[in-house]
N, C-alpha and C positions, 0 to 999 in steps of 0.2 A: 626626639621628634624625627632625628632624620633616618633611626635606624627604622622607625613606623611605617616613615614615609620608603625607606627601601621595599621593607617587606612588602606593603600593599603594592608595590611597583611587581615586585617577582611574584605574588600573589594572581595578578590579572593576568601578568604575563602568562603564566603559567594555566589560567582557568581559560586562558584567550587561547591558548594551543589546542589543549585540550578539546573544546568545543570546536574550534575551526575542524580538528582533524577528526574529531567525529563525519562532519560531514562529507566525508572521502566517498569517489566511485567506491571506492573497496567495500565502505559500511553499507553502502545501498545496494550493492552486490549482495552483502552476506544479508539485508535484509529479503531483500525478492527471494533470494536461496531459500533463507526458511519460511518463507511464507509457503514457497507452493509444497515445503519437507512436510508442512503441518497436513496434509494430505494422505500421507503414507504412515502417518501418527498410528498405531494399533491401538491405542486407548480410546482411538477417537473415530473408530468403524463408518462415523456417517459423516467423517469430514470437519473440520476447525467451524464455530459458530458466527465467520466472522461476519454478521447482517445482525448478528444481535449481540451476546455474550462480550465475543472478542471483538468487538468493532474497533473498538480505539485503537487495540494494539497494531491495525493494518490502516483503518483511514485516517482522512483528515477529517479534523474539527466539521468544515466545511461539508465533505461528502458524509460524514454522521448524521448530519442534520439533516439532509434533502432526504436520506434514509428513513429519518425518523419520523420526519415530513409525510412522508408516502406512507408510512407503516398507520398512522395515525387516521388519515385519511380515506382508506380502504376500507369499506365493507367489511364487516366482519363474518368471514368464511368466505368473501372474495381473494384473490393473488393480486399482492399491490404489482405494482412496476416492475419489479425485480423476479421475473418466473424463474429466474435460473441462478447461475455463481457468476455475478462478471467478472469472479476472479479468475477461470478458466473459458469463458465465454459459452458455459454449454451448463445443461442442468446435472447432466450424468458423469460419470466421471469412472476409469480403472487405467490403472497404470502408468499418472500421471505423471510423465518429468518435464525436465527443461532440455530441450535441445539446443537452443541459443539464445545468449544471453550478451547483450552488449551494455552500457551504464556509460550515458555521458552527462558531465556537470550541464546544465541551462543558466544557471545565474548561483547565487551565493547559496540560498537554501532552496533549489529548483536541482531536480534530476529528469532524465526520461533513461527509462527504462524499455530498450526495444525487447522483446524477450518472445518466443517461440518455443509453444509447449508441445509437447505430445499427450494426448486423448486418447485411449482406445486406437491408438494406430494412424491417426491425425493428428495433422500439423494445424497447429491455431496460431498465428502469429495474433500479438496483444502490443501495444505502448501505453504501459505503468506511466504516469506523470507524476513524479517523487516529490515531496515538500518535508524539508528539516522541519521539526516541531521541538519543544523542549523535552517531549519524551523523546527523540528519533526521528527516521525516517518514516513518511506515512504516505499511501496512495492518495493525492489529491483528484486524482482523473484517470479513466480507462481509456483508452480506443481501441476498438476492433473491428472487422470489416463490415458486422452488422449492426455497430453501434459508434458512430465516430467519436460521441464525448459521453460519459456517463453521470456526469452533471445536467448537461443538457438536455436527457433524458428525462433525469429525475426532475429536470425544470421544467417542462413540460406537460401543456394540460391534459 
């Protein structure tokens, strides 16, 4: 029994590292990274799905839903809420990188993500609001200068 009770000891320990160190700036660094690589994807000429398809892989639970909220509730052949990508704050998009990119912890599964793209020759400053999920890192929240929350938004009558 005690060698049981070892193992499940080194067991949690071990699942308990694991997960903590998932949640590193480093992983929400390499997440934001590939989020805006899926941009430059050539399979993917009109840009990553994520408002439908890929939704999960980039938001949270929470901002899926206000998404799906709005999608449900629009007019069909109306533009719900979303006329653009809040993931680069513009509808168009060519030669999009990251120019700066900063990642500080906010609490245990909370990141913010300061990060500054380049557009077409523009600088967009953005703040990603990170939330650990059990799949990863997921964008819980946007702000940019013409949208301060993008919950808020989508809350919004």
């Amino acid at each position: 029994m005690r060698k049981l009770l070892i193992a499940f000891v080194a067991w949690a320990a071990l699942f308990g590292a694991v997960s903590s160190q998932a949640q590193t700036t480093a992983q929400a660094e390499s997440f934001v990274r590939h989020l805006y690589s899926e941009y430059d994807d050539p399979k993917k000429p009109n840009g990553p799905d994520f408002l439908y398809k890929e939704s999960s892989l980039i938001f949270s639970p929470a901002i899926i839903n206000l998404i799906r909220y709005d999608q449900r509730h629009t007019h069909k052949g109306d533009v719900g809420k979303l006329d653009g990508d809040p993931i680069f704050d513009c509808q168009d998009w060519d030669k999009l990188s990251i120019a700066k990119l900063d990642i500080a912890k906010t609490g245990d599964k909370t990141a913010l993500a300061n990060v500054t793209i380049t557009n077409m020759g523009s600088q967009v400053p953005l703040k990603l609001f990170l939330l650990w999920t059990p799949k990863g890192w997921r964008i819980d929240d946007i702000s940019s200068s013409d949208m301060p929350s993008l919950k808020k938004f989508l809350q919004s009558p």
